[in-house]
C-alpha positions in Angstrom: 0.0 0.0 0.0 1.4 3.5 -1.0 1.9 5.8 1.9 1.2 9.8 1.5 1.8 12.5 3.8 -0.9 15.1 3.7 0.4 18.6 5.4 -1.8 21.2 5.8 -2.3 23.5 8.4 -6.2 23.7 7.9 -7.7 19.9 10.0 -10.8 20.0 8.0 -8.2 19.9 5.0 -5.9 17.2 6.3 -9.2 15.1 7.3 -10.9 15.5 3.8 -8.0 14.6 1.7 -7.5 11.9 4.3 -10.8 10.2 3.6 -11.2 10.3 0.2 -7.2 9.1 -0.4 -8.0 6.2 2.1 -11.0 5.3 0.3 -9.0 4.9 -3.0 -6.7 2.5 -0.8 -3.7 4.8 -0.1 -2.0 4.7 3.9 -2.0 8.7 5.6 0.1 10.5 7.0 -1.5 13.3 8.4 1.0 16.6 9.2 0.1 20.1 10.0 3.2 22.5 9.5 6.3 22.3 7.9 8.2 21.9 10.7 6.3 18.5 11.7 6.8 17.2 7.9 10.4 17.6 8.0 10.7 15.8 11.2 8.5 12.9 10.3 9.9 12.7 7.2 13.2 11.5 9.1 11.3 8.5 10.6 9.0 7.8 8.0 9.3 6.6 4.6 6.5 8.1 2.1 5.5 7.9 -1.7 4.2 11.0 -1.8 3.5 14.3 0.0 0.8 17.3 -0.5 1.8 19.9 0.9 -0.1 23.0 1.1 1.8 26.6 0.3 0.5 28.9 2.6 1.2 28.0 6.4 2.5 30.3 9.3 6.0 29.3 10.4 7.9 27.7 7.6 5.8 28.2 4.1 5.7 25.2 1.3 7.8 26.6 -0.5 10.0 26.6 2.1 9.2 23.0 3.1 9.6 21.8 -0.8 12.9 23.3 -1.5 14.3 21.6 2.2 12.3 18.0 0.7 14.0 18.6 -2.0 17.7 18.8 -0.4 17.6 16.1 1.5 15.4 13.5 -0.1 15.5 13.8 -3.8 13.5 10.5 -4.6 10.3 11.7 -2.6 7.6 13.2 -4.8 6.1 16.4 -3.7 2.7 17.8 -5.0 1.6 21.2 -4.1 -2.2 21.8 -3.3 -3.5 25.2 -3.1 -6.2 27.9 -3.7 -3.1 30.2 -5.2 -3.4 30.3 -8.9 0.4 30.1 -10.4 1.4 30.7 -14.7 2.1 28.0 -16.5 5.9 29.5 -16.8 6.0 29.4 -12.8 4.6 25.5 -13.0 6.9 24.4 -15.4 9.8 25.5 -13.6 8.5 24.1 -10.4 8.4 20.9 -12.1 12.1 21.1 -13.5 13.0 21.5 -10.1 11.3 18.3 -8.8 7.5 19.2 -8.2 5.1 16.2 -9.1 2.4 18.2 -9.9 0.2 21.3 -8.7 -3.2 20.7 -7.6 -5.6 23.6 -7.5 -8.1 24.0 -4.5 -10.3 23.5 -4.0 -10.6 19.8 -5.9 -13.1 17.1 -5.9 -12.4 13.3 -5.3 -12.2 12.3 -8.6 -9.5 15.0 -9.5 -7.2 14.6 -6.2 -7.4 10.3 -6.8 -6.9 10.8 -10.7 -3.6 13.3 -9.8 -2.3 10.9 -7.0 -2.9 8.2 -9.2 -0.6 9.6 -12.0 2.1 10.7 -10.1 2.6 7.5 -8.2 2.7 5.8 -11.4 5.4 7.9 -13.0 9.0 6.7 -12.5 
């Protein structure tokens, strides 16, 4: 079973996403900061993260670019209400970003875009 981490400093977030990724058969990690991401992240071995942008203390981008460092193999999806140009996507994804998934989303988008990524190589 794939494990992802969901962070998000929103519960109601964290426990939607939650639900609907365990009902398409995926393990959770549930986070809410940065800071607790990074240090899980040390003890626990995931597939995938979501990561929202916008959180006090350390931001996603923040989070991403430190993800990023340290453990290159671990995908890392971005969900969030900001809109970004494609230009700014497409560099995001040169630099390691699995994908960018706009909120709000229904189930069928977030399990299509989990799907996808965890499928890529």
């Amino acid at each position: 079973m794939k494990k992802i981490m969901v962070v998000d400093n929103e519960p109601d977030i964290v426990d939607l996403t939650r639900t609907v990724l365990e009902i398409g058969g995926y393990e959770v990690v549930p986070v809410y900061s940065g800071e607790e991401c990074l240090q899980k992240l040390e003890k626990e071995k995931v597939d995938l993260i979501l990561l929202d942008i916008m959180m006090p203390g350390m931001s996603g981008w923040d989070v991403f670019n430190r993800i990023k460092r340290n453990n290159e193999n671990v995908k890392v999806a971005f969900m969030s209400v900001l809109e970004i140009s494609d230009k700014r996507k497409q560099v995001l994804l040169e630099e390691g970003l699995s994908d960018y998934i706009m909120k709000p989303f229904d189930k069928d988008t977030l399990l299509n875009k989990v799907d996808a990524i965890l499928k890529e190589q």
